[in-house]
TORKOL-4160 file (C-alpha; in steps of 0.2 Angstrom, whole numbers, padded with zeros to 4 digits, m for minus):
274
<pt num="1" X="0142" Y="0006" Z="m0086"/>
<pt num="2" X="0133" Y="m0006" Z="m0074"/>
<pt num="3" X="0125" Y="0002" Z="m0060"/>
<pt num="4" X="0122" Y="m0009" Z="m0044"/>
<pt num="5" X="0112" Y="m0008" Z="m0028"/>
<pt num="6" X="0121" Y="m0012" Z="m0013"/>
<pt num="7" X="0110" Y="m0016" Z="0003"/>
<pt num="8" X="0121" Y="m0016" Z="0016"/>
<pt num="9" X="0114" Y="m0023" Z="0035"/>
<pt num="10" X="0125" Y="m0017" Z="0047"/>
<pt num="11" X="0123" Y="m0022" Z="0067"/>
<pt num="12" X="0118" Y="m0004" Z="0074"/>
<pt num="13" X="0098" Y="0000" Z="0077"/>
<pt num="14" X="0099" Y="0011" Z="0091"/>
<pt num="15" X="0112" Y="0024" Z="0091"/>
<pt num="16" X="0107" Y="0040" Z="0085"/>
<pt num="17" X="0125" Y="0048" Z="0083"/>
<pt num="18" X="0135" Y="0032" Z="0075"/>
<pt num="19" X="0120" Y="0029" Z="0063"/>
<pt num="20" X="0120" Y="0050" Z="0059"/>
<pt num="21" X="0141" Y="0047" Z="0056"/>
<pt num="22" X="0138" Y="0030" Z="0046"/>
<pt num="23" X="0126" Y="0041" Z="0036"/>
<pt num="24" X="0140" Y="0051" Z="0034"/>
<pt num="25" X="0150" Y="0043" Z="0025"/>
<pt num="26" X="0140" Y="0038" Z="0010"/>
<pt num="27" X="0131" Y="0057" Z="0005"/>
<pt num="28" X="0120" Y="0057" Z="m0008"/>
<pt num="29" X="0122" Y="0037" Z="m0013"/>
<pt num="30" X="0108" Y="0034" Z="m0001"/>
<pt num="31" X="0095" Y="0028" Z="m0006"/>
<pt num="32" X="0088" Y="0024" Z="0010"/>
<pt num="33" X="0091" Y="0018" Z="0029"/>
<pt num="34" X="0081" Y="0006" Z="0038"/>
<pt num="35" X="0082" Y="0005" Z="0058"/>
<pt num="36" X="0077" Y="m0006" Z="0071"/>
<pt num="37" X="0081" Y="m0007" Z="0091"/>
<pt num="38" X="0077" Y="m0023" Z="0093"/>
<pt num="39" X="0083" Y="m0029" Z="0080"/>
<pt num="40" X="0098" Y="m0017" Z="0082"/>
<pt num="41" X="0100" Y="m0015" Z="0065"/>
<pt num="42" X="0099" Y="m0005" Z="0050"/>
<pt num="43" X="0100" Y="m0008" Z="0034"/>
<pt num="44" X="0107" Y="0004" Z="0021"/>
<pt num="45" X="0101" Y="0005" Z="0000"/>
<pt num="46" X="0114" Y="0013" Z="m0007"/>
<pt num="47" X="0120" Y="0014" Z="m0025"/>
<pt num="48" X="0138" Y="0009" Z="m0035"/>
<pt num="49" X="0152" Y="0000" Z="m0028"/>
<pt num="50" X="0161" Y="0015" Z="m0017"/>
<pt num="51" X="0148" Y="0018" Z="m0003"/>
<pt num="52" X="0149" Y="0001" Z="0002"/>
<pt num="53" X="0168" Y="0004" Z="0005"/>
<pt num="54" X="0165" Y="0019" Z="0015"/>
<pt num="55" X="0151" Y="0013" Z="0025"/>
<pt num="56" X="0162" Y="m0002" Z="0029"/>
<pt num="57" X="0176" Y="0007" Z="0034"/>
<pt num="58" X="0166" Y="0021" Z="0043"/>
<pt num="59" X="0157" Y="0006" Z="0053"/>
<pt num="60" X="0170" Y="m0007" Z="0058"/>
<pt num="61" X="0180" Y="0010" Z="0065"/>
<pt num="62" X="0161" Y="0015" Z="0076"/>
<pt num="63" X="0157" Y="m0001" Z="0082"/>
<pt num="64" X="0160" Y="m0015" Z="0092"/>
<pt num="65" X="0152" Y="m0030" Z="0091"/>
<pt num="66" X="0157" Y="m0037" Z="0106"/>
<pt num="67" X="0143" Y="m0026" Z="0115"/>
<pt num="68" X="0129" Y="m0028" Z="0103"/>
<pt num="69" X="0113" Y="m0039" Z="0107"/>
<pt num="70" X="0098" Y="m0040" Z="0096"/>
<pt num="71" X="0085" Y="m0052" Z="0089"/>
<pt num="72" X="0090" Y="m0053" Z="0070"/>
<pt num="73" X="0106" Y="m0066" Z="0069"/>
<pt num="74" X="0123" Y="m0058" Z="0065"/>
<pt num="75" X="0140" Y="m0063" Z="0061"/>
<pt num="76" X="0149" Y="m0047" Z="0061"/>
<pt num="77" X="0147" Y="m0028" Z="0061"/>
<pt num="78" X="0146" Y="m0026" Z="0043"/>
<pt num="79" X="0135" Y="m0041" Z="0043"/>
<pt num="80" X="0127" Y="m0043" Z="0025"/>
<pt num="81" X="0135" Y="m0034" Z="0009"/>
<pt num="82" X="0124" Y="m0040" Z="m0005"/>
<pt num="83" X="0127" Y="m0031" Z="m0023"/>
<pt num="84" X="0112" Y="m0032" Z="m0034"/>
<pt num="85" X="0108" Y="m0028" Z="m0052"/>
<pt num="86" X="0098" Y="m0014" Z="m0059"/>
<pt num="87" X="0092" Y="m0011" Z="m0075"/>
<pt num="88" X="0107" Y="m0013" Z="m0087"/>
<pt num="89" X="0116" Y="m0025" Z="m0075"/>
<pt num="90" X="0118" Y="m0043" Z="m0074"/>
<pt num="91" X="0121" Y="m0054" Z="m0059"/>
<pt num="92" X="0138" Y="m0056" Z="m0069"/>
<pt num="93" X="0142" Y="m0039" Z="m0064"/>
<pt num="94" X="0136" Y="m0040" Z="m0046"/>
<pt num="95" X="0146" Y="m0056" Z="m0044"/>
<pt num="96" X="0162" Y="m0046" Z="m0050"/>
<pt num="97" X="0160" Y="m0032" Z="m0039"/>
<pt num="98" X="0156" Y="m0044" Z="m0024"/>
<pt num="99" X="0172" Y="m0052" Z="m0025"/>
<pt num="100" X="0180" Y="m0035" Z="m0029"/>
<pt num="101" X="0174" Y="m0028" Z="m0013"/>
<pt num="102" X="0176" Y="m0046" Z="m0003"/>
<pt num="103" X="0195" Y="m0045" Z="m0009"/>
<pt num="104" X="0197" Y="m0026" Z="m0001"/>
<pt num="105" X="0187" Y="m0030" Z="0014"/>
<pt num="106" X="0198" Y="m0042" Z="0019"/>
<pt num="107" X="0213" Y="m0034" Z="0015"/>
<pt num="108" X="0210" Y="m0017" Z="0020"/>
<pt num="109" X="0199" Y="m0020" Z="0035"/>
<pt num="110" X="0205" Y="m0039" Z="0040"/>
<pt num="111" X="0189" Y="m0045" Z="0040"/>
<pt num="112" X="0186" Y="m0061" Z="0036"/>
<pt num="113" X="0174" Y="m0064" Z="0022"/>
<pt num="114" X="0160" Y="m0078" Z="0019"/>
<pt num="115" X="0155" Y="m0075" Z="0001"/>
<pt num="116" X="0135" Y="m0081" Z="m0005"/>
<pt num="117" X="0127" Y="m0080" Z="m0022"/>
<pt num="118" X="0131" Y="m0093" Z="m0038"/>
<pt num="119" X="0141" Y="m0102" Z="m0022"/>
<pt num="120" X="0128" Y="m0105" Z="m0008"/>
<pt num="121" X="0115" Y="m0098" Z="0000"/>
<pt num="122" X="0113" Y="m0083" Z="0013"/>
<pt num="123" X="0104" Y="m0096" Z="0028"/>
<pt num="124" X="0119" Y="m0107" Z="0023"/>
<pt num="125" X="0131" Y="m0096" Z="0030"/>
<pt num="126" X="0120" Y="m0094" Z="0045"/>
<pt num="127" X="0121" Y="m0111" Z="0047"/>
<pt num="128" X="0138" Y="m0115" Z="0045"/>
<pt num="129" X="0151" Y="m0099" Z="0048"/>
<pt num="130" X="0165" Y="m0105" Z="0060"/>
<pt num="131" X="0156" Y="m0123" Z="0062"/>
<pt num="132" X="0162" Y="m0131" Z="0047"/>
<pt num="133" X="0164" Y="m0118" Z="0034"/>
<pt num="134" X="0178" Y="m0105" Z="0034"/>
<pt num="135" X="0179" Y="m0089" Z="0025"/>
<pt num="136" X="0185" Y="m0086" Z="0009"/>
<pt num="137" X="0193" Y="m0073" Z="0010"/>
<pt num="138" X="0203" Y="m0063" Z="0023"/>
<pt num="139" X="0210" Y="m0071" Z="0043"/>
<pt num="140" X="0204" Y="m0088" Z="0048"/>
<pt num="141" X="0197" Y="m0081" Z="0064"/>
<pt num="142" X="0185" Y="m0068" Z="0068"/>
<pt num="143" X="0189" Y="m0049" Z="0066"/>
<pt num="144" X="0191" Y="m0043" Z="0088"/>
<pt num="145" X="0177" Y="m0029" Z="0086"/>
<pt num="146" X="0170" Y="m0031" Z="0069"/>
<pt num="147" X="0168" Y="m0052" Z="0068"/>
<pt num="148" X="0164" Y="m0055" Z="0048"/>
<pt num="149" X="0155" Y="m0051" Z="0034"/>
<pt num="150" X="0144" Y="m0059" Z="0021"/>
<pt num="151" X="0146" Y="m0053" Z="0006"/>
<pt num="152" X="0135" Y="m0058" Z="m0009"/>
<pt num="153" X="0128" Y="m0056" Z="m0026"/>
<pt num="154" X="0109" Y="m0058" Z="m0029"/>
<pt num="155" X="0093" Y="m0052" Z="m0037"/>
<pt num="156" X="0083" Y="m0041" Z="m0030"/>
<pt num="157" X="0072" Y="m0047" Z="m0016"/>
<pt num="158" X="0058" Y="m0040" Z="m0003"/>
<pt num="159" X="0062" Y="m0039" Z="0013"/>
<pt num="160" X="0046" Y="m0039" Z="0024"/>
<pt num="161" X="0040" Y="m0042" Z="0040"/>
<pt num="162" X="0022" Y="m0045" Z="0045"/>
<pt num="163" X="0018" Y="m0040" Z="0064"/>
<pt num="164" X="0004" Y="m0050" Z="0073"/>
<pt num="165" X="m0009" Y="m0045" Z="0083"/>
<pt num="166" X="m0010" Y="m0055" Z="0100"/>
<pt num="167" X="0000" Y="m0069" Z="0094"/>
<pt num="168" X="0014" Y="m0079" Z="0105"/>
<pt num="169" X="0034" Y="m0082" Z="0099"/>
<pt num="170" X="0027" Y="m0100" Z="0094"/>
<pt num="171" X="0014" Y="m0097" Z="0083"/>
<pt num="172" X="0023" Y="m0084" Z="0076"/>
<pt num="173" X="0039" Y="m0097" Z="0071"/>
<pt num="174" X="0025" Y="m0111" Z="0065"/>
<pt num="175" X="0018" Y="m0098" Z="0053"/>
<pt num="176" X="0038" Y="m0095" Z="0047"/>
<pt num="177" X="0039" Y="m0114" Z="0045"/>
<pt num="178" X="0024" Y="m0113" Z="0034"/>
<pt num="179" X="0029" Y="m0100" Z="0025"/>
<pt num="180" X="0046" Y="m0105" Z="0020"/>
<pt num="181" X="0049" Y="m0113" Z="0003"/>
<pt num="182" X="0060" Y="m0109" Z="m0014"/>
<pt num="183" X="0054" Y="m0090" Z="m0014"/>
<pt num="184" X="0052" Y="m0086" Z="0002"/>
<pt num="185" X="0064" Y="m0085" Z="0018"/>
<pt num="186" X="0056" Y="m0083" Z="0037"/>
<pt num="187" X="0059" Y="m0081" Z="0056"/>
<pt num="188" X="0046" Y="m0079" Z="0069"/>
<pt num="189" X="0053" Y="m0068" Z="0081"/>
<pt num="190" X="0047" Y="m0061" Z="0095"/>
<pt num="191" X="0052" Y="m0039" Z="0094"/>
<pt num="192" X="0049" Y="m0030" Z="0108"/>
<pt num="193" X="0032" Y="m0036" Z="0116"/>
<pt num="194" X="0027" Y="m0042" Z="0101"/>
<pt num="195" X="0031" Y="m0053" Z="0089"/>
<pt num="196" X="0033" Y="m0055" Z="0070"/>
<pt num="197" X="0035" Y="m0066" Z="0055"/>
<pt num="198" X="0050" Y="m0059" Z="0047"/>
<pt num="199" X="0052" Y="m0064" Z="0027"/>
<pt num="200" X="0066" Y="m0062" Z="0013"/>
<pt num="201" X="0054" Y="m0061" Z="m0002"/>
<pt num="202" X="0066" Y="m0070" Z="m0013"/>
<pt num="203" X="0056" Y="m0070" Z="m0031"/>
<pt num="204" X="0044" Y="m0055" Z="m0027"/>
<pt num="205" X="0038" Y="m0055" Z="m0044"/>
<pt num="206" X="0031" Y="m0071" Z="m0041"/>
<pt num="207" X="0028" Y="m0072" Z="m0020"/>
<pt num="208" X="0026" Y="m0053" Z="m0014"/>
<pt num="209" X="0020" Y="m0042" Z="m0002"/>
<pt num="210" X="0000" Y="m0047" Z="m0005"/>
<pt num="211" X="0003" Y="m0065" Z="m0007"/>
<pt num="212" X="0012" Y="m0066" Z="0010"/>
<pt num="213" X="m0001" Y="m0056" Z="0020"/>
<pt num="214" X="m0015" Y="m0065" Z="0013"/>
<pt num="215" X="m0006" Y="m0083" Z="0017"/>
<pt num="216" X="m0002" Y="m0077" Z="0034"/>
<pt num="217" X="m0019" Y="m0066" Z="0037"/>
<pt num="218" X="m0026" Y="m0085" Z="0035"/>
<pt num="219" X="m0016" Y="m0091" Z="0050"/>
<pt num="220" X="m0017" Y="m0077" Z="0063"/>
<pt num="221" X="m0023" Y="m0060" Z="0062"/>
<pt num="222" X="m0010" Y="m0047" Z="0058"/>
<pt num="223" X="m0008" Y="m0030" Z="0065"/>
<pt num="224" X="0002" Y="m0023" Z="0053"/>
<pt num="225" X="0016" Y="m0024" Z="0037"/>
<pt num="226" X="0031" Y="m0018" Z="0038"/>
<pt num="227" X="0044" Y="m0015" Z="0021"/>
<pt num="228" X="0061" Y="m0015" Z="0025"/>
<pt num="229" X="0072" Y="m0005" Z="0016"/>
<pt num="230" X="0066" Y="m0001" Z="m0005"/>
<pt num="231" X="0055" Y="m0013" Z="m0017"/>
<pt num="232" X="0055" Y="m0010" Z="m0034"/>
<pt num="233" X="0046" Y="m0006" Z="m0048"/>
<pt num="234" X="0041" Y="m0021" Z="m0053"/>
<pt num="235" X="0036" Y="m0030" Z="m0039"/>
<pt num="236" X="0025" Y="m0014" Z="m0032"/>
<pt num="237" X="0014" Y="m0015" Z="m0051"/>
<pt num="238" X="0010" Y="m0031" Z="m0047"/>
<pt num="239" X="m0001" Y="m0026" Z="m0033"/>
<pt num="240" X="m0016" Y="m0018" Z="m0034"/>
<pt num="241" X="m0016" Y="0001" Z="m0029"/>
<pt num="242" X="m0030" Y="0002" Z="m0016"/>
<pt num="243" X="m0018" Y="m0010" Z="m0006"/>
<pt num="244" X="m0002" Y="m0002" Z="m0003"/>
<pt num="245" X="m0007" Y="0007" Z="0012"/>
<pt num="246" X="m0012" Y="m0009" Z="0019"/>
<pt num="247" X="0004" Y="m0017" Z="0012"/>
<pt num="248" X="0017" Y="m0003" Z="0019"/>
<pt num="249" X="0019" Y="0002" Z="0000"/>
<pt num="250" X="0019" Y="0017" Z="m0011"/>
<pt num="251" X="0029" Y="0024" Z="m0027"/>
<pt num="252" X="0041" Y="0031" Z="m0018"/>
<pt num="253" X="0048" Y="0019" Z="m0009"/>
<pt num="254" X="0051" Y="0010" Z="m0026"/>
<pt num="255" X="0068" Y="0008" Z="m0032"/>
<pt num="256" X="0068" Y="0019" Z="m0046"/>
<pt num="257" X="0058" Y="0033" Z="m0038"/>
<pt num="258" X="0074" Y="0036" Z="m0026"/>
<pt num="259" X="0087" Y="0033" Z="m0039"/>
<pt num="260" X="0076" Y="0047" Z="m0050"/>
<pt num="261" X="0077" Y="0061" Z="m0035"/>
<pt num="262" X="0091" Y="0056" Z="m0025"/>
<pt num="263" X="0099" Y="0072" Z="m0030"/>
<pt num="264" X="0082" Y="0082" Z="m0027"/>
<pt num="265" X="0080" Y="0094" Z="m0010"/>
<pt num="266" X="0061" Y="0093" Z="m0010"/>
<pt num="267" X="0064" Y="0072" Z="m0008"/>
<pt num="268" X="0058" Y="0062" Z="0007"/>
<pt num="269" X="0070" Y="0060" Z="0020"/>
<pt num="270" X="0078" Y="0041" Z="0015"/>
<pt num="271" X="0078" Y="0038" Z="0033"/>
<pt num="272" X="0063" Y="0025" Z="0036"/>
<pt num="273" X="0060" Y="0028" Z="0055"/>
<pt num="274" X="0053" Y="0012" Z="0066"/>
């Protein structure tokens, strides 16, 4: 049976009730939860194909996103549904259990539904929703309270941001531009009263964690990592030991260590905290 990882980025950073309710409603397929204010985000690892379903549901009924502001872009409530393969998994199978969900999401929650993976990009949707490219699936207009969703199929990816120390919202966005290319995505932004240089670390066994903050650490003086959500295995032996702590990494923040003691009580917490 194919077992998929589901990272779902849903517009909510700051509440501590909706986030505990949206918690909820996925139990023990949690893998972990990422928040942030200023973002006013988090972002949910969870595993198989039902949680998403019951996360959507549970988060399109909590929250409006009429009334939400934050830095990170956004399309809708449940803003990013991308299904990932684990070991024993194709992107084959993630692709079939995007478009399965895309299909429900816009029947049962009359969302409208931007689909990325074999199609298009993540960034292309960003570009384009509502100015030139139309959902695939579901109205052809913006949910009231829930707006739309993207919903995708990829490899697994890093998601990392590098905070700076003393740096402006300008020389955080020119180190972004020089660090984007085929395997890695970036936004300077300015969080708070500071400001970061926020990456998608799209081929991490080839750009990760340590080649990031050693390209950026050339440019400005960072104040310290940040990893977003789970990396796996394979990306975190790549790095040498003696810097995860620098890196904002450890084992069990891997994949494959939550997936092995998700069920255990003596378990971190899977609630990152910012």
């Amino acid at each position: 049976m194919a077992v998929l990882e589901c990272v779902v980025n849903v517009s909510e950073g700051r509440d501590d009730a909706t986030l505990a309710l949206l918690c909820s409603s996925v139990g023990d397929d949690l893998l972990d939860l990422h928040r942030d204010p200023h973002h006013h985000r988090a972002v949910f690892t969870l595993i198989g194909e039902s949680a998403p379903r019951a996360l959507g549901t549970a988060a399109v009924a909590a929250i409006d996103i009429r009334r939400h502001a934050g830095v990170h872009p956004r399309i809708g409530v449940v803003d990013v549904v991308p299904f990932v393969p684990l070991e024993g998994s194709s992107l084959a199978d993630a692709v079939t259990a995007r478009d399965e969900f895309a299909h429900w999401a816009a029947a049962t929650l009359e969302v409208p539904v931007f689909l990325y993976g074999p199609e298009r990009t993540l960034p292309d949707i960003r570009r384009a929703a509502w100015d030139g490219l139309r959902p695939d699936h579901g109205p052809d207009r913006p949910h009231p309270s829930a707006g739309a969703m993207a919903v995708g199929a990829r490899a697994p990816l890093v998601a990392y941001n590098l905070w700076l120390d003393g740096a402006d919202l300008a020389t955080a966005r020119r180190i972004a531009v020089k660090m984007r290319g085929p395997a890695v995505r970036a936004l300077g932004l300015e969080v708070g009263d500071a400001v970061q240089v926020s990456m998608n670390l799209v081929d991490p066994l080839l750009v990760g964690p340590a080649e990031v903050w050693d390209a950026v650490a050339a440019l400005a003086p960072i104040e310290r990592a940040e990893l977003v959500g789970l990396i796996s295995r394979a990306a975190l032996d790549r790095i040498d030991p003696s810097r995860w702590e620098q890196l904002d990494l450890s084992e069990q923040r891997t994949i494959e260590w939550r997936l092995a003691h998700r069920t255990d009580p003596g378990a971190p917490t899977p609630t990152t905290p910012r």
